[in-house]
VMD Tcl script that draws the C-alpha trace (Angstrom):
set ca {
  {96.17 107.17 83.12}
  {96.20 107.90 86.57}
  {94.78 111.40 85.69}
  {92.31 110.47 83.97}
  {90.81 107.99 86.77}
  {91.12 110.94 89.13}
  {89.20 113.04 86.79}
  {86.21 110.47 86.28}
  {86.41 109.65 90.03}
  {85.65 113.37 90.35}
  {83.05 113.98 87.98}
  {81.18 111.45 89.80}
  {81.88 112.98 93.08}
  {81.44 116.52 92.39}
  {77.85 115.83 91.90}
  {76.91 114.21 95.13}
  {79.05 115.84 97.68}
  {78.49 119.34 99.49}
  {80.40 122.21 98.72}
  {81.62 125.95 100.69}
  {83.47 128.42 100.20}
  {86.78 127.12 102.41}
  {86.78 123.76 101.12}
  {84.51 120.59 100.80}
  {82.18 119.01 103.28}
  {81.95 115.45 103.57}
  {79.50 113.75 105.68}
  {78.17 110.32 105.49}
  {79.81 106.83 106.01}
  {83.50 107.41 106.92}
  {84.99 104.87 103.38}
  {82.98 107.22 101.33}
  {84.29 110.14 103.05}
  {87.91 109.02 102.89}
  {87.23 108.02 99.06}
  {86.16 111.88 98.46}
  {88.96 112.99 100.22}
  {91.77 111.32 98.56}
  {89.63 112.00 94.93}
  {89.62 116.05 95.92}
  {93.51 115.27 96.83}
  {94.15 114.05 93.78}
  {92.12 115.73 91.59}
  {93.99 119.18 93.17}
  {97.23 117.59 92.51}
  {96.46 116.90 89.16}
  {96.18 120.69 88.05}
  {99.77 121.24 89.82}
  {101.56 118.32 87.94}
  {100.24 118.34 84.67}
  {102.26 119.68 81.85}
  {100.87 122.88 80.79}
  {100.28 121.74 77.11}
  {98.31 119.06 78.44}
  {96.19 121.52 80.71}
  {95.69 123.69 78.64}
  {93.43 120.86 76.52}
  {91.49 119.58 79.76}
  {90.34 123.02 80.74}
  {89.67 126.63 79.39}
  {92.81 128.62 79.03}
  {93.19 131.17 82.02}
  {95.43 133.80 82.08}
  {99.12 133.07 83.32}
  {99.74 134.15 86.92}
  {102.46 133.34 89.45}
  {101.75 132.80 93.91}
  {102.46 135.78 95.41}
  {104.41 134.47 98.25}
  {104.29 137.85 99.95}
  {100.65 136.86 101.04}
  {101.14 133.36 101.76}
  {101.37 132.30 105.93}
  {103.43 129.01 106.38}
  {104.10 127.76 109.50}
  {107.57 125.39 109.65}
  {107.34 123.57 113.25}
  {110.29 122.18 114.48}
  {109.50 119.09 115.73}
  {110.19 118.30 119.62}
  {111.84 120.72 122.25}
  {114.71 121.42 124.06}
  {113.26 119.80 127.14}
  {112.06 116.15 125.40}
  {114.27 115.66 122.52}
  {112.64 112.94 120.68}
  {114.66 110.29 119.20}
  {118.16 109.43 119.25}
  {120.60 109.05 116.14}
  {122.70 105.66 115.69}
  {125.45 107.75 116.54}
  {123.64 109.48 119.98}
  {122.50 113.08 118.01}
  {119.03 113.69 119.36}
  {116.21 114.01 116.90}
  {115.37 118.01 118.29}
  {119.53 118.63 116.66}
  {118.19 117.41 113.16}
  {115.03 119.00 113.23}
  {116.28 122.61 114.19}
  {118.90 122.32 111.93}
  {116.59 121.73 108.63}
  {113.49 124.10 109.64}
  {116.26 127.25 109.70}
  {117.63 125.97 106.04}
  {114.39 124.99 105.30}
  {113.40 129.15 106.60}
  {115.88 130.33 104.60}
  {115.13 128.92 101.15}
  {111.74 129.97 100.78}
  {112.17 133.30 102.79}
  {114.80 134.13 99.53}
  {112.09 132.78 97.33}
  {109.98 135.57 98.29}
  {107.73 133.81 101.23}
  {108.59 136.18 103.99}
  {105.56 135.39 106.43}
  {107.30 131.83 107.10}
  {106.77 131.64 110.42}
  {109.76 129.06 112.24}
  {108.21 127.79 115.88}
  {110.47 126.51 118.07}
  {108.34 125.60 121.23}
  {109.56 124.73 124.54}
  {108.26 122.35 127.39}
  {108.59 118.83 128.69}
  {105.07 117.38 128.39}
  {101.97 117.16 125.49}
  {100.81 121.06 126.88}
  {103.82 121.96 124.18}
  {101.93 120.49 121.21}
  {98.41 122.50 122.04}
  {100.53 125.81 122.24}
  {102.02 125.14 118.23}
  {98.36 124.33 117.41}
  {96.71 127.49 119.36}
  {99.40 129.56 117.72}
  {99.29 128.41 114.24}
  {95.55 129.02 114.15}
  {95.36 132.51 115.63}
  {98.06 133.22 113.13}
  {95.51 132.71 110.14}
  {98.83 130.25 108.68}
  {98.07 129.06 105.23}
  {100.00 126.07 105.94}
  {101.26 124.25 108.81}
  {104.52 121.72 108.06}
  {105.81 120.13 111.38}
  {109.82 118.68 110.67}
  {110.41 115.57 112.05}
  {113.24 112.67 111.39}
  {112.26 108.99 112.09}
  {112.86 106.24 114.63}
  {111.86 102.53 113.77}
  {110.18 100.02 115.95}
  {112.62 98.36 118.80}
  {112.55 94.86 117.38}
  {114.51 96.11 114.38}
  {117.21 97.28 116.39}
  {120.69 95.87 116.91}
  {123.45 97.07 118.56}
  {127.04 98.55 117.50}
  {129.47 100.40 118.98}
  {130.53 104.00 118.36}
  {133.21 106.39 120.08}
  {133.55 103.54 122.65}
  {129.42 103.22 123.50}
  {126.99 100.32 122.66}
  {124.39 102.10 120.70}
  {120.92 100.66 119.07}
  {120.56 101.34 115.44}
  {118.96 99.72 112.27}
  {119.93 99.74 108.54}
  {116.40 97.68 107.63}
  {114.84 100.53 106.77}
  {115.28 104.34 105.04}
  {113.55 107.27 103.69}
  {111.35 110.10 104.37}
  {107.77 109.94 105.32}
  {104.76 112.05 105.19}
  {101.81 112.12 107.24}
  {98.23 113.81 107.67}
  {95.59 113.23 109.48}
  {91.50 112.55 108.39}
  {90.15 114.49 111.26}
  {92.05 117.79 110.18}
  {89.00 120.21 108.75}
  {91.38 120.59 105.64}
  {92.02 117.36 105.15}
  {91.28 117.54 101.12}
  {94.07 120.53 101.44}
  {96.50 119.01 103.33}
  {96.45 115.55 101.35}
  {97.09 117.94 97.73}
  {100.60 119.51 99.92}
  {101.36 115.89 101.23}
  {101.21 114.84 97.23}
  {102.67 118.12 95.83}
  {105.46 117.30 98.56}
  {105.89 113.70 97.77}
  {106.24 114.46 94.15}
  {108.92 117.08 94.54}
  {111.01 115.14 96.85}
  {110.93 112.26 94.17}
  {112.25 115.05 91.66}
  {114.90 115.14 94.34}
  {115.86 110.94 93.58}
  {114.23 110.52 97.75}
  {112.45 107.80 98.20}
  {109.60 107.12 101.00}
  {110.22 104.26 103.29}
  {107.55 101.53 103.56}
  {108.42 100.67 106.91}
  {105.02 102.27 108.47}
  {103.29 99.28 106.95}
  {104.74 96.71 108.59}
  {102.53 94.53 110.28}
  {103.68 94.74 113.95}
  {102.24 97.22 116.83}
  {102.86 100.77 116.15}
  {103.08 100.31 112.28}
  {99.93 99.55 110.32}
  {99.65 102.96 108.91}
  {97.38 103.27 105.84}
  {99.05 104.79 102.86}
  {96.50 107.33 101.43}
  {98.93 108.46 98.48}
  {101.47 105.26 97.06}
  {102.89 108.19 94.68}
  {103.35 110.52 97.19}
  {104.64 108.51 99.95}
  {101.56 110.15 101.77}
  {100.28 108.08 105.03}
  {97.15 108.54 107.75}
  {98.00 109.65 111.37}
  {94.77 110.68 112.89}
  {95.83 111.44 116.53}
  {98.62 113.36 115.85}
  {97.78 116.63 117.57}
  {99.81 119.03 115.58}
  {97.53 117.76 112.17}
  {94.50 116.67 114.20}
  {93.72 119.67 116.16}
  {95.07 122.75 113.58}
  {92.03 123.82 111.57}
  {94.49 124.97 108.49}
  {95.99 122.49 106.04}
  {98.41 120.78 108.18}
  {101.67 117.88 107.02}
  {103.94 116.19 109.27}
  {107.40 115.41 107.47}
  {109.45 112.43 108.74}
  {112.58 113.57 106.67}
  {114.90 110.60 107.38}
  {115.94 107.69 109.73}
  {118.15 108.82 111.84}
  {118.58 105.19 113.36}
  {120.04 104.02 110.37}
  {123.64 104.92 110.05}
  {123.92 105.62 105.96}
  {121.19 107.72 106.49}
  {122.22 109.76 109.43}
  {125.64 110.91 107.42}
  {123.55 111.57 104.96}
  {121.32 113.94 106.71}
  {124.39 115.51 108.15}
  {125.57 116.74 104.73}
  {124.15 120.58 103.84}
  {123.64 118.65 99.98}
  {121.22 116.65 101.03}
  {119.19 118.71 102.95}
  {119.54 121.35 100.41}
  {117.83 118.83 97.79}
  {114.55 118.60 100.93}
  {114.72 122.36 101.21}
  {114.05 122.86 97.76}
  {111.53 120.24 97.17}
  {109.38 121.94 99.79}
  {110.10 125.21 98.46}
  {108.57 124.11 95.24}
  {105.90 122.21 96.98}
  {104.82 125.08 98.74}
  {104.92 127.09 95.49}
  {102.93 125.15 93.96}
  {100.61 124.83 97.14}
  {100.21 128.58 97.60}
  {99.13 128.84 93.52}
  {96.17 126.58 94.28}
  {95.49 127.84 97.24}
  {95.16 131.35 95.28}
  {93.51 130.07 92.32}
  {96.25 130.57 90.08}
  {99.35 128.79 87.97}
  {102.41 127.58 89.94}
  {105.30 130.07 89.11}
  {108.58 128.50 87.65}
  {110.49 130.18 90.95}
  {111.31 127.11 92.58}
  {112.80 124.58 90.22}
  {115.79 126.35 90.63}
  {117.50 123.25 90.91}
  {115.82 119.98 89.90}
  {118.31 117.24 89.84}
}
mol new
graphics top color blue
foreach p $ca { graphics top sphere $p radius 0.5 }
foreach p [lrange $ca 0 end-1] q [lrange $ca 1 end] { graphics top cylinder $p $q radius 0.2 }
display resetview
């Protein structure tokens, strides 16, 4: 049903709404704009996770065709730096430790899937400069797609204390799950909402679940959730999605805060199962992007 709404949603749209070669232009109020948006999201997602049997009756047969990752620029950005680590783990692991460690698994399972112009940035420096230099060099390098790798903190009034290898330590067991985020005044927003979906999706192939926590009503939170399938929310100012003028995803991969979830996102299982739902996210992805049918390449292992 929820196809079918998207598809009547964009009949409607289609009609009133701009168009170029790169993508669609919407001007106007800022709701209707949004509304578009999330309809072109959806309505791209739609071709990716339909059956082919029941594709094949909404639209004229074309002929079958795979992504040829060879040609396809991804950008995996390790969230952080060396310098200013981002968050700390219930068990005192920095965030910059998790995020490093997925990106190069991450690197490595669509680089054997064929997608060898993944590009891994690892960018240094203490202050904000950092996070202009990933966007300056993502968009001289002409990158398809930009995915920054993040794993998640929670507000302090969740926290409690415990202690661990003799230290009192903060952490919080409220709350866990991935989270994805993109941001309305990225050019490509219509883009970048499809990966956040085609993302979503695979990691719920996967059995991961997005954590709700970002709509909590207390300062910090409040985050709209564009996509309640995907697990797909708004984060305008981000600079890494705001200021990147190619489709651009932030991925919140875990909770590192909350103990269960930090063992879990120490084991190489579970990250493989987030490696290969954004391998066949981006598979998918980079078909759209080049007009043509996902390949079956990466559901090499659905679970």
């Amino acid at each position: 049903m929820r196809h079918v709404l998207a598809m009547l949603l964009w009949r409607d749209l289609r009609a009133t709404l701009p168009w170029r070669a790169g993508g669609l232009l919407m001007q106007g109020m800022q709701g209707a704009a949004s509304a578009a948006i999330i309809a072109t999201g959806l309505w791209t997602a739609f071709w990716a996770t339909t059956p082919p049997s029941a594709a094949a009756e909404a639209r004229p047969r074309l002929p079958d065709a795979v992504c040829a990752p060879e040609r396809f620029k991804i950008v995996l950005d390790v969230g952080h730096t060396v310098e200013n680590q981002g968050a700390t783990s219930a068990r005192g692991v920095r965030e910059y430790v998790f995020n490093l460690r997925l990106a190069k698994e991450m690197e490595k399972a669509l680089t054997d899937a064929g997608f060898r112009q993944t590009h891994l940035f690892v960018t240094p420096g203490p202050t904000k400069a950092q996070l202009f230099k990933r966007v300056a060099r993502a968009n001289a390098l002409g990158a398809d797609l930009f995915l920054s790798i993040h794993h998640n903190d929670v507000q302090e009034r969740y926290k409690e204390k415990w202690e661990h290898e003799g230290a009192s330590r903060p952490y919080s067991d409220r709350f866990a799950g991935h989270s994805l985020f993109v941001s309305r005044m990225n050019p490509r927003l219509a883009e970048s909402l499809a990966f956040g979906h085609l993302l979503g999706i695979e990691l719920k192939k996967q059995d991961l679940v997005y954590t709700r926590h970002h709509l909590e009503d207390v300062p910090g939170e409040r985050r709209q959730l564009l996509d309640p399938e995907g697990g797909v929310y708004r984060y305008d100012n981000l600079v890494v999605l705001r200021y990147t003028s190619v489709p651009a995803v932030l991925m919140e991969a875990g909770i590192i805060i909350n103990r269960a979830e930090e063992l879990l996102l120490e084991t190489p299982e579970h990250r493989d199962r987030i490696a290969q739902a954004t391998l066949a996210a981006v598979d998918r992805f980079c078909a759209l992007q080049q007009g043509r049918t996902p390949s079956r390449r990466a559901a090499r292992k659905q679970t």
